[in-house]
N, C-alpha and C positions, 0 to 999 in steps of 0.2 A: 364489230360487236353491235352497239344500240345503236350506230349507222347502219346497217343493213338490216336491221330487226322487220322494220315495215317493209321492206323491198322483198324479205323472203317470207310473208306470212301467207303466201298462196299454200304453204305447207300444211298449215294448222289443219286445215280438215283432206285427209289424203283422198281425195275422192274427185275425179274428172269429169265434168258436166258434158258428157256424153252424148245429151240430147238433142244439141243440135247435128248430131250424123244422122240421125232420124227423123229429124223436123218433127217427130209429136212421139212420146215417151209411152201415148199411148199405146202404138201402133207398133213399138217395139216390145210392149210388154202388153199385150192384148189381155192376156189371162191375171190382169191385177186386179180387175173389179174396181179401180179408180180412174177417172177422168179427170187426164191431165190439160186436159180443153180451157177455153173461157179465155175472157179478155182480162185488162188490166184492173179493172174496176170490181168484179169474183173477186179476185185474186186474194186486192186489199179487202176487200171485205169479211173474210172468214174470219171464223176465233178458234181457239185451240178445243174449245168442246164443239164445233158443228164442220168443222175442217174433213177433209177425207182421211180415212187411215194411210199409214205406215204402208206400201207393197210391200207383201212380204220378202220378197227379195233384197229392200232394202231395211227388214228392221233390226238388224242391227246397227246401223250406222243411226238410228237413231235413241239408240241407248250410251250413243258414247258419252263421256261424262263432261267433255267440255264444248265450247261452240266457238267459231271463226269470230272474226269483226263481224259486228251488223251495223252496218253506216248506210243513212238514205240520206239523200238529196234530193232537194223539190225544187222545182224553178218552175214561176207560176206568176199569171200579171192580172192585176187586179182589172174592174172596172174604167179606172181611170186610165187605162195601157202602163201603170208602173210594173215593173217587175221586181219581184221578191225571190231570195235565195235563200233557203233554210236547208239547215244539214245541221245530223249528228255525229257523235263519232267515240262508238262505243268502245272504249278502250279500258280495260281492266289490270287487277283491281280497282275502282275508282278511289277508294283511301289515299291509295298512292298517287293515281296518274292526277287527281285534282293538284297535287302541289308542285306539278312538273307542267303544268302546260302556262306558257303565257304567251302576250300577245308582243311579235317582235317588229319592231319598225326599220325597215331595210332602205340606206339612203344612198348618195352620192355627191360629192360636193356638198351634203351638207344640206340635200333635198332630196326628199322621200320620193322612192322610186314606188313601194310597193309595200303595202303590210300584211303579217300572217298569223296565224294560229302556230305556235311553236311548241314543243316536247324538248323540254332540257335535254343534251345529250344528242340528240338531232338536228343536224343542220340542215336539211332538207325541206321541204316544201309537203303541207300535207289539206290545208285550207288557207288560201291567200287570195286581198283585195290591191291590186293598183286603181288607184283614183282617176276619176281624167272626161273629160263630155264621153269619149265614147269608153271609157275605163272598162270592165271587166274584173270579176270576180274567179277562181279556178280551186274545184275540188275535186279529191281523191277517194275514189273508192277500191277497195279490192274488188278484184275479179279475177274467178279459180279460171284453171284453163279449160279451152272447149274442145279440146282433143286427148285421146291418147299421149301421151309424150312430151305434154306440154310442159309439165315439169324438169323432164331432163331437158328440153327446149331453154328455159329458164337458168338452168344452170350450165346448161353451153354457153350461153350471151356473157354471163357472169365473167365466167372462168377466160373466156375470149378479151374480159375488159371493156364489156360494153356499159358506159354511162348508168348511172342508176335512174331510175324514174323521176324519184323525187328531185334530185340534182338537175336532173335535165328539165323539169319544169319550171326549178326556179331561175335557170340561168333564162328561160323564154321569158317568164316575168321580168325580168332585169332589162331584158331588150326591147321584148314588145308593149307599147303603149295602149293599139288598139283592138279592138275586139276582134274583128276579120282576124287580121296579121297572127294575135295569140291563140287563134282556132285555128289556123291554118298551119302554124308552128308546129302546136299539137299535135293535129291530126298526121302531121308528115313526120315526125319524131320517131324515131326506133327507138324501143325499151325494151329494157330484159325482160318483164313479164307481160302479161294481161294484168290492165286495171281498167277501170272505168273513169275516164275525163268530164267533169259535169262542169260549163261555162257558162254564165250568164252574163249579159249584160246592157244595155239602155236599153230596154225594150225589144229583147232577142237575148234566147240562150241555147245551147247546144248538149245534148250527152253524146260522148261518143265512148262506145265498146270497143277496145283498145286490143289486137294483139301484139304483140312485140314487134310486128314489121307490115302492120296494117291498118284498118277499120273494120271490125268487123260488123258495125250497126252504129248507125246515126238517127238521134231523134233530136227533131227542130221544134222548140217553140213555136206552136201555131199550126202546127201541122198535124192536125187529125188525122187519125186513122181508127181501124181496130182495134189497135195495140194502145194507144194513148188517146188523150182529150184535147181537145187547141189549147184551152187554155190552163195549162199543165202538163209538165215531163218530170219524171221521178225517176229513180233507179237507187237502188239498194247493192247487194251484192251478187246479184244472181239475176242470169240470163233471161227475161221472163220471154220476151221473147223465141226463144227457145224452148220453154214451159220445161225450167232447169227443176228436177226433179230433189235438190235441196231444200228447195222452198219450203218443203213438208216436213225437213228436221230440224231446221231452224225456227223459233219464234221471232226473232227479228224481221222475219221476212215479211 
């Protein structure tokens, strides 16, 4: 029940980010009149009045009347080379979820291994920090699949008995201390679904795009490109990467 809630919300919006079979959404839909181009910095910058429209192929998926999670994550280091971790985590109603979440401190012996962002009724891992010179911080985002099938994909793992995500990341918190080690944990973890893994820590942080028995994109603090800025990695729920064609029915995005 509200143990598996988070693990199967890749459901909430039926709809398969397709775009990366295409590498440019444009190019598979030529006759849309929008340009799904541009880098990461576009992206953030529209607003819902100077944005591009709706393809018509997709307006009705954006009439539906509810919306997925929209959770971001920024890992970003100031002047001084500190680094900062800032994430949301839109979870509704908030009436409700305000009086269900609190902060759980997980110990052993009677010494704090690790503490998190907790959801009464959830034992699972959904934002958590271990302390430590090289400590590390670990958050969760959704992430729809990027294929065809990936749903029933998702519920083969399930049904198979494979580990749930959240579980499986908080037993890595439990064991790993340091930052390598719990990025390396990660990345090498089998999950039932796609999610997005976002890690920071002393002065180094990692996203990585998650399938169920993969990586499918890693972005490194510090590492510029087109896609990002050195000093700053974000990721929301959607593949931009890919130039995930949800972007434009969601306003979280």
């Amino acid at each position: 029940g509200i143990q598996m809630l988070y693990e199967l919300q890749t459901l909430m919006i039926p709809v398969v980010n397709f775009s990366s079979s295409d590498g440019n959404i444009g190019k598979a839909y030529p006759d849309s009149g929008t340009n799904f181009g541009g880098d990461l910095k576009s992206q953030l910058n529209y607003s819902a009045v100077d944005m591009a429209p709706i393809p018509s192929q997709f307006a009705a998926l954006g009439r539906l009347p509810f919306r997925g999670p929209g959770c971001t994550g920024i890992i970003a280091v100031a002047d001084d080379g500190v680094v900062y971790h800032a994430r949301n985590l839109d979870f509704a109603p908030r009436r409700i979820m305000q009086d269900l979440v609190y902060t759980g401190i997980f110990t052993r012996n009677g010494t704090e291994l690790f503490r998190a962002q907790m959801i009464a009724g959830y034992a699972s891992i959904i934002t958590a920090m271990r302390r430590g010179p090289n400590g590390y911080a670990l958050q969760r985002n959704t992430r729809y699949p990027d294929h065809f099938g990936g749903n029933a994909e998702m519920f083969r793992h399930l049904l198979n008995g494979r580990i749930l995500n959240g579980w499986r990341l908080r037993k890595i918190l439990e064991r790993e201390s340091e930052f390598e080690a719990a990025a390396a944990a990660v990345a090498a973890a089998p999950f039932v679904s796609t999610e997005y893994s976002i890690i920071s820590g002393v002065r180094k942080g990692v996203i990585f795009s998650k399938a169920p028995d993969r990586v499918a994109h890693v972005q490194n603090l510090s590492a510029s490109s087109a896609e990002q800025r050195g000093r700053y990695i974000i990721m929301t729920n959607f593949d931009f990467f890919y130039h995930d064609v949800r972007e434009y029915f969601d306003p979280t995005a």
